[in-house]
C-alpha positions in Angstrom: 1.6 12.9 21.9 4.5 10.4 22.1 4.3 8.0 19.0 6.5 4.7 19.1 8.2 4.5 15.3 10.4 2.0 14.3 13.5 2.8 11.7 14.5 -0.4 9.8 13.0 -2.2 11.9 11.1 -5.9 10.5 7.6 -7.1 11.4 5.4 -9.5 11.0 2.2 -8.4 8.8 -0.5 -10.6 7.7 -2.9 -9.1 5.0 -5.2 -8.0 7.2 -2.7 -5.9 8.8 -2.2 -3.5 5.5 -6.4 -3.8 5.3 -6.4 -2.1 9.1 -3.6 0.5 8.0 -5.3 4.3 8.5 -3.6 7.1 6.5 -1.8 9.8 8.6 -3.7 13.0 8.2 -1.0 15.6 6.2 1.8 13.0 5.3 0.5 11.3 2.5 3.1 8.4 2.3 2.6 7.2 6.1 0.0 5.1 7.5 -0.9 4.3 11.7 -1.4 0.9 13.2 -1.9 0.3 16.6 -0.2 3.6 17.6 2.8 3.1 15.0 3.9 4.9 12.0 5.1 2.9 8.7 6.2 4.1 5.4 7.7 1.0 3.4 6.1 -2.5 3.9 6.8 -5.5 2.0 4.8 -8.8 1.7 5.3 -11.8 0.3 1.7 -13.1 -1.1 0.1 -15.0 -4.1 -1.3 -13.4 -7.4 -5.2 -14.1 -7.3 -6.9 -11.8 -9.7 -5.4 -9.4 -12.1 -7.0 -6.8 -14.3 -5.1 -5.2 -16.9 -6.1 -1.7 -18.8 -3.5 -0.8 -21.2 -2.0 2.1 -20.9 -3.6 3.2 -17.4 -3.2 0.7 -14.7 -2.7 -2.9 -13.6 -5.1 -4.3 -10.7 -3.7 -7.1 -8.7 -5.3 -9.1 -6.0 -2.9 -10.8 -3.6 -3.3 -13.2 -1.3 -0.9 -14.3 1.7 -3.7 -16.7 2.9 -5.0 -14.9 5.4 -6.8 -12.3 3.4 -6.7 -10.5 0.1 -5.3 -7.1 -0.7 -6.4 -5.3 -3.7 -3.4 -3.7 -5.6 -3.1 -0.9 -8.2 0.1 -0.4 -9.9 -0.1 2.7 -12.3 1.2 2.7 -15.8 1.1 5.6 -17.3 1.6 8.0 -14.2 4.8 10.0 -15.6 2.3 11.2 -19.0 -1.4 11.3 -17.0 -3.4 14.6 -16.4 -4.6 12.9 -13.0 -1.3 12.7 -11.7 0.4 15.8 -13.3 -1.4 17.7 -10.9 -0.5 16.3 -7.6 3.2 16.9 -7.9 
């Protein structure tokens, strides 16, 4: 099956976009939409919500109007038993 990627290319994503992205069975740092792969994405959005456990994680909700995307951004994944494992 021919799949269309782009390489440095730039598009437009709303929020909802990244809620629609489906993971890519066996490559666990790509993601599908609409028939393409992506593996970097940036947004710019607004802090909503945040939720911070100390020494585990930070939880962020951002918002680019359209939508919300919940965020978690790992603190301690270097020293963690739940991570160690997966490398």
């Amino acid at each position: 099956m021919f799949v269309l990627q782009l390489v440095n290319t730039h598009i437009k994503f709303l929020a909802f976009d990244f809620l629609t992205l489906k993971p890519i069975p066996h490559e666990s740092t790509n993601f599908s939409l609409k028939g393409r792969h992506l593996s970097c994405t940036k947004t710019m959005s607004i802090v909503v919500s945040r939720d911070f456990k100390p020494n585990r994680f930070i939880k962020l909700d951002i918002d680019d109007g359209t939508s919300c995307i919940p965020c978690i951004l790992w603190i301690n994944q270097e020293t963690s038993r739940h991570f160690s494992h997966r490398i």
